[in-house]
MIDOSE-1310 file (N, C-alpha, C; in nm, 2 decimals, decimal comma, always signed):
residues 93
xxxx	-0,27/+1,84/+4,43/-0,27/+1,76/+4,31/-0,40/+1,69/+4,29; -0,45/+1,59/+4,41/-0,57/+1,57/+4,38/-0,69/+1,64/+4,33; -0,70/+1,75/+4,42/-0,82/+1,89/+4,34/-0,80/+1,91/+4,21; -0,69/+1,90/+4,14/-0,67/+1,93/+4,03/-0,76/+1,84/+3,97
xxxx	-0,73/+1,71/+3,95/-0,79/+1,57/+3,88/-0,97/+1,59/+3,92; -0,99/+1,61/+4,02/-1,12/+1,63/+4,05/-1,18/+1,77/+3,95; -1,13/+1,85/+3,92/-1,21/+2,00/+3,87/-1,25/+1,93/+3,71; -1,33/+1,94/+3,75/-1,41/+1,96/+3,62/-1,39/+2,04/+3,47
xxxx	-1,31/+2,14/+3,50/-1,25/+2,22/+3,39/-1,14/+2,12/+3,35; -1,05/+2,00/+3,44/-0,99/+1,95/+3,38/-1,03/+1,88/+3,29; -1,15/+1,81/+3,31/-1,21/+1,67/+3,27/-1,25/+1,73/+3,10; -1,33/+1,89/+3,11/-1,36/+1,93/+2,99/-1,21/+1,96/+2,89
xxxx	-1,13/+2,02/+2,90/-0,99/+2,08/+2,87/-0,96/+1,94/+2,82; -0,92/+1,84/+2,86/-0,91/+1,74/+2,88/-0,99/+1,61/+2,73; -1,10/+1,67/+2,74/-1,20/+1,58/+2,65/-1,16/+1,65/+2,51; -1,17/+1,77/+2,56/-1,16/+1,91/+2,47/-1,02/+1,87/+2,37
xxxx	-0,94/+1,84/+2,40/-0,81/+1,82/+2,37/-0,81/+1,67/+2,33; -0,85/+1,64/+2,37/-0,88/+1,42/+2,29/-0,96/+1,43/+2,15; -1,10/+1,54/+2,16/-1,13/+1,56/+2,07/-1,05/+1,64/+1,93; -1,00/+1,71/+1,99/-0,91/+1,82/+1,87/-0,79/+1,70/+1,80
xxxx	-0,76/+1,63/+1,88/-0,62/+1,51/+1,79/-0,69/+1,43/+1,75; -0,75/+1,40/+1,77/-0,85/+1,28/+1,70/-0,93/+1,23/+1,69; -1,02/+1,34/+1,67/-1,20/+1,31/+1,63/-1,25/+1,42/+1,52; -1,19/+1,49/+1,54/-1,25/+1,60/+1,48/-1,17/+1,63/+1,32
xxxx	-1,28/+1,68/+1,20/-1,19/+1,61/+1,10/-1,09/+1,71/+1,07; -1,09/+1,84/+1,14/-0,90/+1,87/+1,12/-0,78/+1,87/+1,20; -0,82/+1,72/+1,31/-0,75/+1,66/+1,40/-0,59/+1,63/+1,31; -0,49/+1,62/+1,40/-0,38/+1,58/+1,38/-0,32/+1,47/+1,28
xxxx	-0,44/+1,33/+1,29/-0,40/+1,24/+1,17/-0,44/+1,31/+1,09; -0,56/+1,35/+1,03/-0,59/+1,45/+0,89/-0,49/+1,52/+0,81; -0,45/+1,64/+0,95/-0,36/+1,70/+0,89/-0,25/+1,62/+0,86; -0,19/+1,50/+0,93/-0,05/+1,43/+0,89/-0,09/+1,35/+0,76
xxxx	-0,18/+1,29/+0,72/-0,21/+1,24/+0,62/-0,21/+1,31/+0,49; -0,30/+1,42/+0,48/-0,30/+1,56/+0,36/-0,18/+1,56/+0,38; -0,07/+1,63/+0,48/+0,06/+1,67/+0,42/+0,13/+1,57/+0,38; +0,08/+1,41/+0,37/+0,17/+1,31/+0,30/+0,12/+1,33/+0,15
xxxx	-0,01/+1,35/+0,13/-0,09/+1,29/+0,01/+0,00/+1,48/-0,09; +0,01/+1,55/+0,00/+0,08/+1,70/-0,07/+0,17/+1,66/-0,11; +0,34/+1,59/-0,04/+0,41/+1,53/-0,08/+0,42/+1,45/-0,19; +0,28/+1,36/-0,20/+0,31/+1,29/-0,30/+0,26/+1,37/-0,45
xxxx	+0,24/+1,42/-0,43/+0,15/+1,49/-0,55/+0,24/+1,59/-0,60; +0,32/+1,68/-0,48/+0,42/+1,74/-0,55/+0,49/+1,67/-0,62; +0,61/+1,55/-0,59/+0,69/+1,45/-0,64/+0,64/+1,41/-0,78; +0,48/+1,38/-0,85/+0,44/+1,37/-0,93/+0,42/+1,46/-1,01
xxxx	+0,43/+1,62/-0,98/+0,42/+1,70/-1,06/+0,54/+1,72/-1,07; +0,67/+1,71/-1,00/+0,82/+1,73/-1,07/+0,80/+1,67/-1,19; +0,76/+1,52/-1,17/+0,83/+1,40/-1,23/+0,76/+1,41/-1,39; +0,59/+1,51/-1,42/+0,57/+1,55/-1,54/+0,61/+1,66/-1,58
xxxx	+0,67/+1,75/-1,52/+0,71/+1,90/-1,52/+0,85/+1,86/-1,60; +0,88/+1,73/-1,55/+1,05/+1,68/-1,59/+1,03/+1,61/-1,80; +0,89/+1,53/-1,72/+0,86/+1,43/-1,89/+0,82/+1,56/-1,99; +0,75/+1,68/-1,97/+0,70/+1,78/-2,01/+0,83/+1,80/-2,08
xxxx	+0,91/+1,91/-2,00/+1,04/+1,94/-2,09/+1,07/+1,83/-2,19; +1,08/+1,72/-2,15/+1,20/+1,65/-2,21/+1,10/+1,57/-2,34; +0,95/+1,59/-2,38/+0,88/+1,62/-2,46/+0,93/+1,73/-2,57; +0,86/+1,83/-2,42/+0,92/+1,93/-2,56/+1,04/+1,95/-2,65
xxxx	+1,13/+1,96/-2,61/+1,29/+1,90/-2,67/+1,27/+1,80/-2,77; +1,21/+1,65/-2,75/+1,17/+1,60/-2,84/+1,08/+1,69/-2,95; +0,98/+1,72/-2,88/+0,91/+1,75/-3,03/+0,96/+1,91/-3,10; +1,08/+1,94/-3,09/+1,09/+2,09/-3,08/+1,25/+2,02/-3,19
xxxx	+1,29/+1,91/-3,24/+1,42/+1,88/-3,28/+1,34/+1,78/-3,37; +1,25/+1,72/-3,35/+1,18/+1,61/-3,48/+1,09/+1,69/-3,56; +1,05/+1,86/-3,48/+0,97/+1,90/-3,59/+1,11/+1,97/-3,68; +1,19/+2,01/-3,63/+1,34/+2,09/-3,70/+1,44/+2,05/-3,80
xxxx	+1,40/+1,88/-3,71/+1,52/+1,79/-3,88/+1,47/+1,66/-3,90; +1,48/+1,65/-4,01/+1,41/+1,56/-4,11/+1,52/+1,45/-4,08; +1,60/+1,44/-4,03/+1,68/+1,27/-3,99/+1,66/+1,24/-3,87; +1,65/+1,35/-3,80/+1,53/+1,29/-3,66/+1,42/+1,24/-3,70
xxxx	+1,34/+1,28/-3,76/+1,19/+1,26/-3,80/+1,24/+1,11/-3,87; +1,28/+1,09/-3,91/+1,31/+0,98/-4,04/+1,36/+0,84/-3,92; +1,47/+0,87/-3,84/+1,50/+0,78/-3,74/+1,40/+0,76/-3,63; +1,32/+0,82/-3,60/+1,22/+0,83/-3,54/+1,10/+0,76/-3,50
xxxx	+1,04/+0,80/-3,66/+0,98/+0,69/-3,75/+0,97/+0,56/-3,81; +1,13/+0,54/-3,78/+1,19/+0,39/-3,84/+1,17/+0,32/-3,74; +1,21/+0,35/-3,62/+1,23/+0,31/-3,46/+1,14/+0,26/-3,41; +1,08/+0,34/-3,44/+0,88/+0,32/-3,33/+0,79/+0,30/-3,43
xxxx	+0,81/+0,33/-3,55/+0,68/+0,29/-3,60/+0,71/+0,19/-3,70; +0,85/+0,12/-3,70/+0,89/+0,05/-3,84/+0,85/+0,09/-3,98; +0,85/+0,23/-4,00/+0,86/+0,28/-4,15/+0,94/+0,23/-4,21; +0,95/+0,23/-4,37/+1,07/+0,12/-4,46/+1,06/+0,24/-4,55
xxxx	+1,17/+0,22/-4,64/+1,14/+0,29/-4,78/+1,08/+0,17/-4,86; +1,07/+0,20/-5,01/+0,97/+0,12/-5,08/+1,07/+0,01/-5,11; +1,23/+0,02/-5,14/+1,30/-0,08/-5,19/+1,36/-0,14/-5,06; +1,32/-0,14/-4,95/+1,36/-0,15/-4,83/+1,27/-0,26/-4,77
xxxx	+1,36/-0,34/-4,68/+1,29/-0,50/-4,58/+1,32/-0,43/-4,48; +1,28/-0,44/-4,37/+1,24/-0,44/-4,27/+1,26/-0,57/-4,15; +1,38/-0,59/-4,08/+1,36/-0,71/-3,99/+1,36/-0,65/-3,87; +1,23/-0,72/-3,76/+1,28/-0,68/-3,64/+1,28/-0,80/-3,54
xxxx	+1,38/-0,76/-3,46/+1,44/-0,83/-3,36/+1,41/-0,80/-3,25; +1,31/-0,89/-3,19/+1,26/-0,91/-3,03/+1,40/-0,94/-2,95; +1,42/-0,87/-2,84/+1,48/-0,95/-2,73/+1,40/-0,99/-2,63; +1,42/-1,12/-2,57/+1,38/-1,18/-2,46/+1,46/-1,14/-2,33
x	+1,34/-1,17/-2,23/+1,40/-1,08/-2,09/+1,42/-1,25/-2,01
């Protein structure tokens, strides 16, 4: 067991292998870090792939009916008709 520790091929093999996990830049944290930063990036592209749809649906029913469009417009943009007031009501958080 001692000759082992003593050989020099250990000591290289050895260095060799310290280097490869963590010095070198497609050492082990690298790789564990990219596959977190992949993770998150997928999760992010569900989460527009999700708003995308649910866009289009909106814009695919407000271009189709004119009481969508009309409630729509009232909502978010406070549109009125001409003989029409307008109140809006803030709530406090």
């Amino acid at each position: 067991m001692k000759k082992f520790f003593l050989n020099k091929y250990f000591y290289v093999g050895f260095g060799f292998l310290l280097w490869m996990l963590f010095a070198d830049q497609e050492s082990l944290v690298v790789q564990y870090k990219l596959s977190d930063d992949i993770k998150t990036l997928e999760k992010q592209k569900e989460f527009y792939l999700e708003e995308i749809a649910k866009n289009q649906s909106s814009l695919e029913i407000l271009t189709n009916d004119t009481a969508s469009l009309e409630k729509f417009a009232r909502e978010n943009y406070f549109m009125k008709k001409d003989n029409e007031e307008v109140f809006v009501v803030v709530e406090e958080e």
